[in-house]
C-alpha positions as CSV (number, residue, x, y, z in Angstrom):
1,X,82.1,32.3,-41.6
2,X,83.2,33.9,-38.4
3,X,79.4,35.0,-37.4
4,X,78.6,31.0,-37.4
5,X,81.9,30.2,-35.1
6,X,81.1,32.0,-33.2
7,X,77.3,31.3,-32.8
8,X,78.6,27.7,-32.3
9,X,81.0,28.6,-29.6
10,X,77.8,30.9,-28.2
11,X,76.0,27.0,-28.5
12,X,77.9,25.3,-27.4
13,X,79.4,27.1,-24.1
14,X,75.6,27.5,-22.8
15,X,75.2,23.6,-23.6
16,X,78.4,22.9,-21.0
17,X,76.8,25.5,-18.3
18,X,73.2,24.2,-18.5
19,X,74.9,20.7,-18.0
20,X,76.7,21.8,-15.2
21,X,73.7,23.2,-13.9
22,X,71.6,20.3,-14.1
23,X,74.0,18.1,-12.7
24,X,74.1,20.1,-9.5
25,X,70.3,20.6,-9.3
26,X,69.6,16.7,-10.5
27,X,69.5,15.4,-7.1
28,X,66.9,17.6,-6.5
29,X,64.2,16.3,-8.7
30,X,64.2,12.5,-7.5
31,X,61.9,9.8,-9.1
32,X,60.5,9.4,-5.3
33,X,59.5,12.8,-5.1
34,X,57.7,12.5,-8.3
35,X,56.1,9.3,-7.5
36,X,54.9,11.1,-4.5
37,X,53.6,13.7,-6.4
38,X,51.9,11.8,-9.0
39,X,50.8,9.2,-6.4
40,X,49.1,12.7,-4.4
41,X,47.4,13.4,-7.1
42,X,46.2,10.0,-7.5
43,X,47.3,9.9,-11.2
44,X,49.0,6.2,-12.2
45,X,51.8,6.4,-14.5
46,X,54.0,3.5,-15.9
47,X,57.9,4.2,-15.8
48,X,58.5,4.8,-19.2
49,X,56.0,7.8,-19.2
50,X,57.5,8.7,-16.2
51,X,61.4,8.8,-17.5
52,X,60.1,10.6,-20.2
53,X,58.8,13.6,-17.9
54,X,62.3,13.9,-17.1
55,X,64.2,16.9,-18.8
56,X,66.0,15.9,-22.1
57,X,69.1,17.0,-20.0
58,X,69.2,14.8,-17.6
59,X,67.5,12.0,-20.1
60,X,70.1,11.6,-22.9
61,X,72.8,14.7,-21.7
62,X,73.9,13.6,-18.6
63,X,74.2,10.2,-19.3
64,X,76.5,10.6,-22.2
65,X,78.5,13.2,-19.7
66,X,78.9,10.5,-17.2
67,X,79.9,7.7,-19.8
68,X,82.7,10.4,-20.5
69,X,83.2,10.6,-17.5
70,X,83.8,7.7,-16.6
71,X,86.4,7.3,-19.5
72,X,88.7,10.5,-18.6
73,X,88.9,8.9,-15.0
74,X,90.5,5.8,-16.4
75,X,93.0,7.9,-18.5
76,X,93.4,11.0,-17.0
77,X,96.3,10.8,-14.2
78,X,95.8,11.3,-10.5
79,X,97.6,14.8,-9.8
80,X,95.2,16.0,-12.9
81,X,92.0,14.4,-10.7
82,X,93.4,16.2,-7.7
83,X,93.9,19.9,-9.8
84,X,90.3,19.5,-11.3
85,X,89.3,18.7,-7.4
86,X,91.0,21.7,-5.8
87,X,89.5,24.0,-8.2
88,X,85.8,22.6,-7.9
89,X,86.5,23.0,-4.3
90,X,87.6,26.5,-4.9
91,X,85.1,27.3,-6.8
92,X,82.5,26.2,-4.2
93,X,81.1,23.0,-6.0
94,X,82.9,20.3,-4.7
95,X,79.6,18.7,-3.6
96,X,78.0,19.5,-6.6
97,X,80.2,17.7,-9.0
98,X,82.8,15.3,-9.1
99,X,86.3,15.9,-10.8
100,X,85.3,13.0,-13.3
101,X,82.2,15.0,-14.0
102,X,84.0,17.8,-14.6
103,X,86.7,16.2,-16.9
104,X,84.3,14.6,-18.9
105,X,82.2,17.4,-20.0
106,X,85.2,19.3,-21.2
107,X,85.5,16.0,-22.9
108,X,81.8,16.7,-24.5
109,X,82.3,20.1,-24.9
110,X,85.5,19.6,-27.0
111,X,84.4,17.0,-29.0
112,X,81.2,18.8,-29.7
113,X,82.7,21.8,-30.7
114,X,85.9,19.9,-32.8
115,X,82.9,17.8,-35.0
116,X,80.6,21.0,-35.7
117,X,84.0,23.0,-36.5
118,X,84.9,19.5,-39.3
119,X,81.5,20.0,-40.5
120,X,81.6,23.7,-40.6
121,X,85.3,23.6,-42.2
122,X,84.3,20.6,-44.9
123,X,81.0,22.6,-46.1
124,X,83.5,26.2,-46.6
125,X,85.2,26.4,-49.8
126,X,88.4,26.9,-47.7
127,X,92.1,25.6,-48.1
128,X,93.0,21.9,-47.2
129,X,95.2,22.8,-44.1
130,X,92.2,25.6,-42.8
131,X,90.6,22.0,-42.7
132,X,92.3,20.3,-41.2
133,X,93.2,22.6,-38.7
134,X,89.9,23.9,-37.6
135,X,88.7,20.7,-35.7
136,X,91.8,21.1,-33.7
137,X,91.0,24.7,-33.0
138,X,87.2,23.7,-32.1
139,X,88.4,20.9,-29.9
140,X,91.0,22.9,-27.9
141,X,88.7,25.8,-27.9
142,X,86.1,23.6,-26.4
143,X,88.3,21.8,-24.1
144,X,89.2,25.5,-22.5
145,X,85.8,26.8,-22.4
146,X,84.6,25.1,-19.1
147,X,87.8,25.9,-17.2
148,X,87.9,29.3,-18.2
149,X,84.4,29.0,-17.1
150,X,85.7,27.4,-13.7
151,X,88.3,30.1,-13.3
152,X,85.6,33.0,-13.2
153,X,83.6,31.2,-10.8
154,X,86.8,30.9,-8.2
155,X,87.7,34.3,-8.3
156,X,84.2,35.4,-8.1
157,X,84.0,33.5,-4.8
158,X,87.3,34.4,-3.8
159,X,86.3,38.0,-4.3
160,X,83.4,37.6,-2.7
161,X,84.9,35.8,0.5
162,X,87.3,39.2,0.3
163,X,84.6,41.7,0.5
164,X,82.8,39.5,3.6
165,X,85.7,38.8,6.0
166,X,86.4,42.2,7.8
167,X,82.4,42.6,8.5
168,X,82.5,39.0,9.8
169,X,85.6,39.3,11.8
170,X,83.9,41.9,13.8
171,X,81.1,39.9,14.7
172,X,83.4,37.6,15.6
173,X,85.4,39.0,17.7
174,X,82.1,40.7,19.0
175,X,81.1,37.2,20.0
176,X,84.2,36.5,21.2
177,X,84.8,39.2,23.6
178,X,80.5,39.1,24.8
179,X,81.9,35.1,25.9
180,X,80.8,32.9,23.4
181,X,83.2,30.1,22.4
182,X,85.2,30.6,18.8
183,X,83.0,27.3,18.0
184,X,79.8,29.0,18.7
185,X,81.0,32.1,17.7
186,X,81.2,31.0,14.2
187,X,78.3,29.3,14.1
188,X,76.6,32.9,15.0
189,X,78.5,34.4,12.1
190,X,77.4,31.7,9.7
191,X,73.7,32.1,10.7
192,X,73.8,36.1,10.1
193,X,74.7,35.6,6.4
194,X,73.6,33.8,3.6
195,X,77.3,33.8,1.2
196,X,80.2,31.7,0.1
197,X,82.6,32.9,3.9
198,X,79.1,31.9,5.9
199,X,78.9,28.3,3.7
200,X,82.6,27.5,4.9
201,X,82.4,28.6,8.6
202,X,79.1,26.2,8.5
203,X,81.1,23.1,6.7
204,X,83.9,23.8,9.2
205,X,82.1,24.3,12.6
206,X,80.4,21.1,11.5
207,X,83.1,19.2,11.2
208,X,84.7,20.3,14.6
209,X,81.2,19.1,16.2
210,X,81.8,15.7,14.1
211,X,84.9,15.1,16.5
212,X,87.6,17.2,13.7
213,X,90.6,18.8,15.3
214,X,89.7,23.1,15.1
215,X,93.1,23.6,13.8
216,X,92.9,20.9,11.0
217,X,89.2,22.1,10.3
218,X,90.3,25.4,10.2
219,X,93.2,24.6,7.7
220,X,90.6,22.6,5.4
221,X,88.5,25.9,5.4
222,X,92.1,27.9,4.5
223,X,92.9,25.4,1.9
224,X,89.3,25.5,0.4
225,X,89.3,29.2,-0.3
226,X,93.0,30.3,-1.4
227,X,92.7,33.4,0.1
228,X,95.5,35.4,1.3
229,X,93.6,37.0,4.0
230,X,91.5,33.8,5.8
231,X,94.8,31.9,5.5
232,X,96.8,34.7,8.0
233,X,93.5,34.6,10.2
234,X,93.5,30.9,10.4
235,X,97.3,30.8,11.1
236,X,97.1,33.6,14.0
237,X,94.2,31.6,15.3
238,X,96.0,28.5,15.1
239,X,98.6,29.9,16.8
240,X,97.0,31.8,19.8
241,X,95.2,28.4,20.0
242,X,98.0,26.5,20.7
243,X,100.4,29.0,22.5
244,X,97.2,30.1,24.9
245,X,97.1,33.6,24.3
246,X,94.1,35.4,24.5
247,X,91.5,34.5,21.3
248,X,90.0,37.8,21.9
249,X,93.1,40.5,21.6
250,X,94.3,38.2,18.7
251,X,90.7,38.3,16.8
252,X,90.8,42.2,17.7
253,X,94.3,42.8,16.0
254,X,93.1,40.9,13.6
255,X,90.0,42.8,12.6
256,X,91.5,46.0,12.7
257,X,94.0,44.3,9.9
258,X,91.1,43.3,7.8
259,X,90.1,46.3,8.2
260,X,93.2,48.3,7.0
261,X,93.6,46.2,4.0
262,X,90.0,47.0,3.0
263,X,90.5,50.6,3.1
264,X,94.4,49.8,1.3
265,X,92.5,48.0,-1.8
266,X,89.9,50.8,-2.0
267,X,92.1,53.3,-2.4
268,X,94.2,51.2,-5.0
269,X,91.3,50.8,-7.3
270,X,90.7,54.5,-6.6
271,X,94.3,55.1,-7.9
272,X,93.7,52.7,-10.7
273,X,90.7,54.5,-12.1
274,X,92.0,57.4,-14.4
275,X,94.5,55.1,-15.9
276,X,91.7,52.8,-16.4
277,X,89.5,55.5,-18.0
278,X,92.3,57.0,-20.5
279,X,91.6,53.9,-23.1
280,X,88.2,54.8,-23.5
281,X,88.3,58.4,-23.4
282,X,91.2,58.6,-26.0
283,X,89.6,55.8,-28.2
284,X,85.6,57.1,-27.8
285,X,84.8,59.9,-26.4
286,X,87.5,62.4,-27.2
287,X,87.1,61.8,-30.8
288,X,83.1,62.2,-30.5
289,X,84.0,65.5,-29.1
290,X,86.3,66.7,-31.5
291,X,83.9,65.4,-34.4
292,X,80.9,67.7,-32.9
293,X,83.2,70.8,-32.2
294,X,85.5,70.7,-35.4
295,X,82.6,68.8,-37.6
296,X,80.5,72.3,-38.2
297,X,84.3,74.0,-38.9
298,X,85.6,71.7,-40.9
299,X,82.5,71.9,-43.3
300,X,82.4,76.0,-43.6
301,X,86.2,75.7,-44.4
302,X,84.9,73.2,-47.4
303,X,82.0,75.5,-48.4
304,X,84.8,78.7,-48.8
305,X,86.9,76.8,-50.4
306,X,85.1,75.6,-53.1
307,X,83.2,78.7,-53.5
């Protein structure tokens, strides 16, 4: 019984990502482009043959996700449409998918998993209230999976944005003091790097050249990562900004802090190993070892003893 749950919640979690995966790559496979393609290779087509070449995804899947969608944006309240909205943007797919999106394939997913666990629970000679109680499970279960999901992609771009700042405040302030402008300075850091700190210093030095306020674009950017160290940056660049102090010694100080804090978390994961290593060498290892020194002792005792 448990080996089938949990092949179903195997199922049913890689259904949700490749969803989410094709909705953020659907845009990219247009029925233009593959007009134009058919039409280059001078093959005629009639549309049904032509919605049929599309992937079952984005044929029956996606449709039924945005039909949910659409549903859990007319009964989901607004501060809910706003959390599933900061976290997309936190996670970095804010302009891949909508919050409504979002909502309604943990809709899918839930109910998906909730009517396979009914069947599954039915079909098992099981009690009434195991029953009754295992679509709830399923559809909880599957409700959770895609923000758990979520939640690992945020802090695997938040770790990620961690590891890149102190190398990109350096060029920065590298630009800075060779006399480039912060604007154009940032746009020199974005173009070095191809990662989640260069996508944001893109989106924000694009909207400053769109007519947005640095300090606001700046804040957006902040607000968009959660990270403890861009939000001090942006507030000391804010404030030497608007006090007229020197961009350069403030991006140098800084630097050197991003640095410092760098060389503070490597040292704390350093300290962290041995405690991290004592669960698996009490629970594997040192009983391997004492197996393959006391195994060879423990068998001569046997042998004298019944001799």
């Amino acid at each position: 019984m448990l080996p089938i749950i949990a092949l179903v919640v195997v199922v049913v979690v890689g259904a949700a990502v490749l969803i989410i995966r094709a909705r953020s790559a659907g845009s990219s496979s247009s029925i233009e482009e593959r007009l134009n393609e058919l039409a280059a290779l001078g093959q005629t087509v009639t549309l049904e043959e032509l919605e049929l070449s599309q992937p079952f995804t984005e044929r029956v899947v996606l449709p039924m996700m945005e039909g949910l969608s659409k549903v859990a944006q007319r009964f989901t309240p607004q501060n809910t449409l706003e959390q599933s909205r900061h976290n997309l943007e936190l996670a970095g797919m804010s302009h891949k998918m909508k919050p409504s999106m979002f909502l309604g394939i943990r809709m899918g997913v839930g109910l998906s998993l909730g009517a396979i666990a009914l069947v599954i629970a039915f079909t098992a000679n099981i009690a009434l209230y195991q029953r009754l109680l295992a679509p709830i499970v399923g559809l909880v279960l599957g409700y959770t999976f895609p923000g758990i999901w979520l939640g690992s992609k945020i802090s695997s771009r938040q770790n990620e944005i961690i590891k890149a700042l102190p190398d990109a405040l350096d060029l920065l302030t590298i630009c800075v003091e060779a006399g480039l402008g912060f604007d154009a300075a940032m746009a020199k850091v974005a173009e070095k790097w191809d990662n989640e700190l260069s996508l944001a210093f893109t989106k924000a030095v694009q909207e400053m050249q769109l007519g947005k306020l640095r300090r606001e674009a700046l804040r957006d950017m902040a607000n968009s990562m959660d990270v403890a160290d861009m939000t001090t940056f942006v507030a000391a660049i804010i404030q030497a900004d608007t006090l007229g102090v020197s961009m350069a010694k403030v991006m140098r100080i800084q630097s050197d802090t991003m640095r410092m804090k760098r060389r503070q978390r490597a040292e704390e994961k350093a300290r962290q190993a041995p405690v991290k290593m004592m669960i698996p060498l009490v629970f594997f290892i040192f009983p391997t070892i004492l197996i393959v020194l006391l195994g060879p002792a423990f068998i001569q005792i046997r042998d004298v003893g019944s001799s």
